[in-house]
KEPAPA-159261 format. One line per field, with one value per residue (C-alpha): x, y, z. Coordinates in steps of 0.001 Angstrom, whole numbers, plus 524288, in hexadecimal, padded with zeros to 5 digits. Layout:
<vovexs>
x: [X; ...] .
y: [Y; ...] .
z: [Z; ...] .
</vovexs>
This chain:
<vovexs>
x: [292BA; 28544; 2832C; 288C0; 27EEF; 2748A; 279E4; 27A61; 26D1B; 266C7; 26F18; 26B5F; 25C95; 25C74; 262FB; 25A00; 24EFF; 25016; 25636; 249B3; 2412E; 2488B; 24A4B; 238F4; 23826; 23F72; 238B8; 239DD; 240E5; 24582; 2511C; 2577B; 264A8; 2679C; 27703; 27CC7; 28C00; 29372; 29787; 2A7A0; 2B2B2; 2BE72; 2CBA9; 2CCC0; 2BF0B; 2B632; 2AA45; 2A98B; 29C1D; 29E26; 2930B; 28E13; 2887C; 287C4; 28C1B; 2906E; 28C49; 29129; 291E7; 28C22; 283DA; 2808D; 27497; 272FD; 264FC; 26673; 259A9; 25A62; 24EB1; 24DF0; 242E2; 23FDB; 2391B; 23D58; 23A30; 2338F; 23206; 23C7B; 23A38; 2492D; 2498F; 253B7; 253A5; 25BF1; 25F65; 25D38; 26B8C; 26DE3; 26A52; 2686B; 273CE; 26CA1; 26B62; 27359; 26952; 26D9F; 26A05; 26C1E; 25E04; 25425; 24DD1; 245E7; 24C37; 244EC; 24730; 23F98; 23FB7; 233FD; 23A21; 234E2; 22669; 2286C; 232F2; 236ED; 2430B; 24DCF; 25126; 2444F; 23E4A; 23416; 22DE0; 23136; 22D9D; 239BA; 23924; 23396; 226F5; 22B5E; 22C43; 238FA; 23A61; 2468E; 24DEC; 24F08; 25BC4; 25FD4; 2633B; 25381; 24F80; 24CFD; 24CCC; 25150; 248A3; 24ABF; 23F8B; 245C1; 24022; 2457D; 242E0; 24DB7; 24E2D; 24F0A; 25C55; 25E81; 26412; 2626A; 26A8C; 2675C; 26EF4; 26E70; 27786; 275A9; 27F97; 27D31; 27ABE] .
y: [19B5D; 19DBC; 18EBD; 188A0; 19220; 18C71; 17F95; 1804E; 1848B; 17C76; 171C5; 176B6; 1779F; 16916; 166A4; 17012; 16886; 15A5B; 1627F; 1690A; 15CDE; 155F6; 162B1; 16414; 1564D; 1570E; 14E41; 144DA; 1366D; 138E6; 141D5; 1458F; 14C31; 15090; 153B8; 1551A; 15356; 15655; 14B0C; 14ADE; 1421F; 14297; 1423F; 133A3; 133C3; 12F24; 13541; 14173; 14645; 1542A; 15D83; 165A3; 1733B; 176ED; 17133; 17584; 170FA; 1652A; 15E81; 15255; 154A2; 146F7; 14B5F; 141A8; 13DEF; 137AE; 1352C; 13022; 12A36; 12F89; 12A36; 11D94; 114A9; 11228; 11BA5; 115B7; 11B4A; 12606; 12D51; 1360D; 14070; 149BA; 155FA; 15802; 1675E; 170DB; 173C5; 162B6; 15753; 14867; 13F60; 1351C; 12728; 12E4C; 12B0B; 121CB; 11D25; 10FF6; 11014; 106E6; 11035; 115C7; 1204D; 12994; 136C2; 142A1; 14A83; 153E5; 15AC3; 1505C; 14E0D; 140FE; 134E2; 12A7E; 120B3; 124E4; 125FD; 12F7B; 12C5D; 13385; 13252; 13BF6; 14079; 14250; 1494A; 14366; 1401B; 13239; 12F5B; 12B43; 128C3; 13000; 12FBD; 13E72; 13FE6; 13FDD; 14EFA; 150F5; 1497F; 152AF; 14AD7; 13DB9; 13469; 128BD; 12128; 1172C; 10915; 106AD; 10C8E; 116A9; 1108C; 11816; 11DBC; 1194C; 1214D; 12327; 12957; 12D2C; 13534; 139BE; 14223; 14D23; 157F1; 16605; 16ADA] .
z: [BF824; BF4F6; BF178; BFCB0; C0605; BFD59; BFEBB; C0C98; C0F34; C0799; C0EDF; C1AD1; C1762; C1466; C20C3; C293B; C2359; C280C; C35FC; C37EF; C3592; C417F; C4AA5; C48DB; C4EE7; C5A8F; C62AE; C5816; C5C1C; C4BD2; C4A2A; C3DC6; C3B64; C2C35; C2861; C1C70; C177A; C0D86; C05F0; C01A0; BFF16; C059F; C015D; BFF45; BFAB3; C0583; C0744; C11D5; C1762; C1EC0; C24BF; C1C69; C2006; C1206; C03A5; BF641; BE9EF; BE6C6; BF0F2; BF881; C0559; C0CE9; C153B; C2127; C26E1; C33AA; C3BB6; C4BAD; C520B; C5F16; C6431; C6A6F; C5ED6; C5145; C45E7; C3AFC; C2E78; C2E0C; C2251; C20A1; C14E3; C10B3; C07EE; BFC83; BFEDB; BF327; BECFB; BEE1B; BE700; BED89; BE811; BE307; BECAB; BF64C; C0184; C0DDE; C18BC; C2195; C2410; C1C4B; C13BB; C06F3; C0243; BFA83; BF308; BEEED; BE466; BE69B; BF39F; BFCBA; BF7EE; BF25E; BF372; BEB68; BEA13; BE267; BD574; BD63B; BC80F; BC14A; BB330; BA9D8; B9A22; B9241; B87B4; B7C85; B8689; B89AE; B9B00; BA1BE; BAF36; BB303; BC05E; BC871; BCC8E; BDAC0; BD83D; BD87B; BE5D9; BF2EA; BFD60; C01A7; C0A11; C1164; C15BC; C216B; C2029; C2ED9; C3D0E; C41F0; C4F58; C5CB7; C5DA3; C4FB3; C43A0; C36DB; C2CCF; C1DF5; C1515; C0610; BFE61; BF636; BEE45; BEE1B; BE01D] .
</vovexs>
């Protein structure tokens, strides 16, 4: 029982994050609404999304980015990130989005992004270098930088997975 409570407020921390950046802007013409589901099959195997309020370990949460332009002239330059919560791990190239777009990872809690497979240079032991891919499990937030205007009216929708450890 103890997990799941920490599962579920650490959900609900990620969740509360990207919520407060939107409610802070309220006169804003850019709104932004975060949800997540959990991710199951169903009896003849097609895949079920269902609101999720907390999870367990194990399983898949699909967090959902959608962004609204409000306002009266297109938005250039949308810039959309999301957190990997503590207690989760991104599944790797799970990112999408209909939207003409760079998407980019982090692996140093949101100071710096870079395309994946995130690669770095490292000594092995016998004092030779490799460069050696980071796993997905490592990255902390997910970014999507839009190549295309989000027009008045106009939505735009991004979503990544990730599994609670």
């Amino acid at each position: 029982m103890i997990k799941k409570i920490t599962y579920t407020l650490a959900f609900l921390a990620a969740v509360g994050s990207v919520a407060g950046v939107s409610a802070s802007k309220v006169k804003s013409p850019l709104s932004s609404e975060m949800k997540a589901f959990v991710v199951s099959k169903t009896a003849s195997g097609k895949e079920k999304l269902s609101s999720a309020t907390s999870a367990e370990p194990g399983q898949t949460i699909q967090y959902q980015l959608t962004y609204k332009n409000n306002g009266e002239g297109a938005l250039k330059g949308l810039t959309v990130t999301g957190p990997v919560p503590a207690n989760t791990h991104y599944l790797a190239k799970s990112s999408q989005t209909q939207v003409k777009s760079e998407v980019l990872v982090s692996i140093d809690g949101g100071k710096t992004y870079e395309r994946e497979p995130v690669k770095r240079m490292q000594v092995m032991a016998d004092g030779s270098k490799k460069m050696v891919v980071i796993p997905a499990e490592k990255y902390t937030h997910i970014r999507w930088k839009t190549k295309s205007a989000l027009q008045p009216g106009g939505k735009q929708l991004f979503s990544y997975r990730v599994k609670v450890n």
